[in-house]
Structures are given as structure tokens and as C-alpha cells.
C-alpha positions in Angstrom: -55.8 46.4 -14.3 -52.8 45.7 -12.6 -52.4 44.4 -8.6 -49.7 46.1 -6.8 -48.9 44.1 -4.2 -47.5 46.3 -1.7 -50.2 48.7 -2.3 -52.9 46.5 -1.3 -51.0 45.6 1.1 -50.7 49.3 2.5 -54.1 49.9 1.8 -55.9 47.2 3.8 -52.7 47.2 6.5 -51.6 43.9 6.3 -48.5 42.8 5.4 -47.8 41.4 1.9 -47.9 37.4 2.8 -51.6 37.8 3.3 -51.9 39.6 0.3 -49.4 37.3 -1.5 -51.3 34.0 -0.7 -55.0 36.0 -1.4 -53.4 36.9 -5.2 -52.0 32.8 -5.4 -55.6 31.9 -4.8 -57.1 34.3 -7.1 -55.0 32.7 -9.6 -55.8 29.7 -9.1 -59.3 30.2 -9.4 -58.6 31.8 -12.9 -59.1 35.7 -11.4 -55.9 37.5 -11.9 -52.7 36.3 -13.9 -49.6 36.4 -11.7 -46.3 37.5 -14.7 -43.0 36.8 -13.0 -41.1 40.4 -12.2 -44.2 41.9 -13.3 -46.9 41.2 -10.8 -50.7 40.3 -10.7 -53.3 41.8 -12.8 -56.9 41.2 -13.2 -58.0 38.8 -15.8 -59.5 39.5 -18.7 -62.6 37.4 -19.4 -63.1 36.6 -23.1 -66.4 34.7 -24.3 -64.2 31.8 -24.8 -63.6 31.5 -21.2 -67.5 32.0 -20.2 -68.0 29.1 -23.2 -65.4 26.6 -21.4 -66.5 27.2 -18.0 -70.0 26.9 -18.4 -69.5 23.9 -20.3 -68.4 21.8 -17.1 -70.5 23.3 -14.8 -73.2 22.6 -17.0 -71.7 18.8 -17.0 -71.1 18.6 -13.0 -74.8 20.4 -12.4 -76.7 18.2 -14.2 -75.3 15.2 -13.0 -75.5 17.2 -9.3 -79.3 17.3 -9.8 -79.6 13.7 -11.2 -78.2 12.5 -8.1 -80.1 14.8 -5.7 -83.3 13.2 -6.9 -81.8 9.9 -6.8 -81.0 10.6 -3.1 -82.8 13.3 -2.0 -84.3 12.9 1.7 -86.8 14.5 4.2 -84.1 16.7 5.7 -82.7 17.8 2.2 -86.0 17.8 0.8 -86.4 20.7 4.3 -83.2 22.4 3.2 -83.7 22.7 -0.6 -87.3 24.4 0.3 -85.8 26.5 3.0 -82.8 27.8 0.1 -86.2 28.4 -2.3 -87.4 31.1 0.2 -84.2 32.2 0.6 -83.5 32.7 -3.2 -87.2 34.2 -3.1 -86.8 36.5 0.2 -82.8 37.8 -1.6 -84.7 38.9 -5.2 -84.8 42.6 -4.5 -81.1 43.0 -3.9 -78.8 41.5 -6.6 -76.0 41.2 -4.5 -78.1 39.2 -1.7 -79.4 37.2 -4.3 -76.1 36.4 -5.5 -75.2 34.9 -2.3 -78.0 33.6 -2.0 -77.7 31.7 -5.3 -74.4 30.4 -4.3 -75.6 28.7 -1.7 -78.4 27.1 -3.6 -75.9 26.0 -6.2 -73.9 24.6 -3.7 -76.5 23.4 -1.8 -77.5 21.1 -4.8 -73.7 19.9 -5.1 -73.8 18.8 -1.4 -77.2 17.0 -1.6 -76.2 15.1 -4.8 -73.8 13.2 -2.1 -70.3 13.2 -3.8 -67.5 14.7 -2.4 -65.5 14.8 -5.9 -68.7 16.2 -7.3 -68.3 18.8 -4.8 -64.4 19.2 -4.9 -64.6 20.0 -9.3 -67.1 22.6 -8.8 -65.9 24.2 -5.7 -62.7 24.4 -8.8 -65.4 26.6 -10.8 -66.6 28.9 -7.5 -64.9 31.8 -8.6 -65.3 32.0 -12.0 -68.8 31.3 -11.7 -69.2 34.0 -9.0 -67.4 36.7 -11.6 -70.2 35.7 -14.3 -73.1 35.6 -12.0 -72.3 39.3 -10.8 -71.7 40.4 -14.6 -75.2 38.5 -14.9 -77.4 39.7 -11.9 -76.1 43.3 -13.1 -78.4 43.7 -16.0 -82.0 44.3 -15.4 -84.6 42.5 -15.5 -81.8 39.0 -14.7 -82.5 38.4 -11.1 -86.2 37.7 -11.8 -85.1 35.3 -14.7 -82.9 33.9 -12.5 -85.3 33.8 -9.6 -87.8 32.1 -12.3 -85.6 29.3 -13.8 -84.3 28.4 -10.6 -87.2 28.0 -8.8 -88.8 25.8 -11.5 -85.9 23.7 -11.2 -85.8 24.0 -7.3 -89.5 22.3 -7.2 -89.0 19.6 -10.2 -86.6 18.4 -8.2 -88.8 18.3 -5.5 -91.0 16.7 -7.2 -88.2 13.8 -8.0 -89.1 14.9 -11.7 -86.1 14.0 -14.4 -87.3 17.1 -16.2 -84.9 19.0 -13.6 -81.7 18.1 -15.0 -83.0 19.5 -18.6 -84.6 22.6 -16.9 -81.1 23.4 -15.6 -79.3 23.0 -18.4 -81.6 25.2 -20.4 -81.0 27.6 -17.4 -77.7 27.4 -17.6 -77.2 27.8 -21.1 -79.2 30.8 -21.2 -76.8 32.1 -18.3 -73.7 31.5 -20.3 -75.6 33.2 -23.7 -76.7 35.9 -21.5 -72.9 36.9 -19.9 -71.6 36.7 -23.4 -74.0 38.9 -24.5 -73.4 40.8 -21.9 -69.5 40.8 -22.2 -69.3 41.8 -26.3 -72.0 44.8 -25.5 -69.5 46.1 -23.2 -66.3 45.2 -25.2 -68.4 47.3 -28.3 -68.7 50.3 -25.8 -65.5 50.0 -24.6 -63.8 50.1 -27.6 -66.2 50.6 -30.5 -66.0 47.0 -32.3 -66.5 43.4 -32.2 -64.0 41.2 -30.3 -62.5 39.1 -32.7 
């Protein structure tokens, strides 16, 4: 789908610099491609991308946990059980639970306690958004969701290792389940297999 710029522009009545600089940042978070003399289009996700992506923020979340039960105290101990309820309260609305599962995510990244932690995944934020949504879309996913995140929520809690398995598992399944997802709808789209 291609971005014109001055019609968004015209459209949201701004003038193209915002525009411009809101298209450089969804390129550099991987969401539209920017073709000189051509303009901005949205990107195309492949299964390839979902694969690489999920691979490092599988890397950077396990590690995340790891150190937020090496260095999780009273007052994050508070906030990771307030973003439980949170997660819980969202679970009837995929879009609020979306939200709501960013903050958890990022929640976790700021309790681990390392700020280039937290710098390389706020790299992945939008990416990871895109698949969530393509997620949280189907079905019966938010209740998964809701599931493996709270029984990772209260093994860390618990200081329990098993967390940083339980969310890779979790994650994993994620990344299997947007793929999935992503050649169903390439299939109906175009009535094959994406090579």
C-alpha cells in the first residue's frame, strides 16, 4: 500500500514535515519502506521477518526476566502485580490488552535494570506491536496470551528460574502462531503458499 505523503498530510491537516519525520520513524522501525522518487509504502511482513525478530526478542526477554529476578524489589515486586491486574482487567478488549501487554513487556525490560537492555528492545517496539495486533486478532489469543503471561508474571514473582523458560515457550508459540497466522492469510489472499 503505498503512503502519499501530501495526502496524509492533507488529510490529518498538518503540513508534510510532520508527516515526513512520522514516515522516517516508521522506517526505521521496519514499518514502511521509503524508495527514492517513489515514496513510502507499507511493509510487507514475510515469515522470515516474524522468524528474525522474534529471535532477538526472545534473546533480550529472557535475559530481561533473568535479571528482574536477580533484582527484583518490594516496589517492582508492587508494580509487576499491579501490571498482572492490569493485563487481567484489559482481557475482554484486544486492543486494551494490547496496550496493556506493552506495558507489561516493557515493564519487565525496565525492572531488569539495564538501560541498553531497554534501548535494543525499544529497537523491536514496533515490529513487535504489528505482530501482537496480527496476534490478539484471532480468537481465542488474548486468553492464551493472558494465560502464558500471567504464569510467567507470578514465577517471577516467585524469583523462580522456570520464568525465563516459561517465556521463551511463550514467545515461541507467539512467533509460530503470527506465522501461522500470516501464510493463512497470504493462502486467502492469493490462493497459494508463499514460497
Amino acid at each position: 500500500m503505498r503512503l502519499s505523503e501530501l495526502q496524509v498530510a492533507r488529510r490529518l491537516d498538518v503540513s508534510r514535515t510532520p508527516v515526513r519525520r512520522a514516515l522516517n520513524q516508521l522506517a526505521h522501525e521496519g514499518l514502511v519502506v521509503i524508495a527514492p522518487h517513489v515514496g513510502a509504502s507499507v511493509r510487507a511482513i514475510r515469515p522470515e521477518d516474524v522468524e528474525e525478530i522474534y529471535e532477538v526478542r526472545i534473546a533480550l526477554e529472557v535475559l530481561a526476566v533473568k535479571l528482574l529476578i536477580a533484582r527484583l524489589n518490594p516496589v517492582g515486586r508492587a508494580e509487576l502485580m499491579e501490571a498482572m491486574e492490569s493485563l487481567r482487567g484489559a482481557a475482554t478488549d484486544a486492543d486494551a490488552y494490547a496496550e496493556a501487554l506493552d506495558a507489561f513487556h516493557l515493564l519487565i525490560m525496565r525492572l531488569a535494570r539495564n538501560r541498553t537492555l531497554v534501548q535494543m528492545y525499544q529497537n523491536l517496539v514496533g515490529p513487535i506491536r504489528r505482530f501482537r495486533r496480527i496476534n490478539l486478532g484471532a480468537s481465542d489469543r488474548v486468553q492464551r496470551s493472558l494465560r502464558a503471561n500471567l504464569r510467567v508474571a507470578r514465577a517471577m514473582l516467585a524469583s523462580d528460574s522456570a520464568a525465563a523458560t516459561l517465556m521463551e515457550e511463550h514467545l515461541k508459540q507467539a512467533a509460530a502462531d503470527v506465522i501461522a497466522l500470516l501464510r493463512a492469510q497470504f493462502v486467502l489472499q492469493k490462493g497459494a503458499e508463499p514460497a
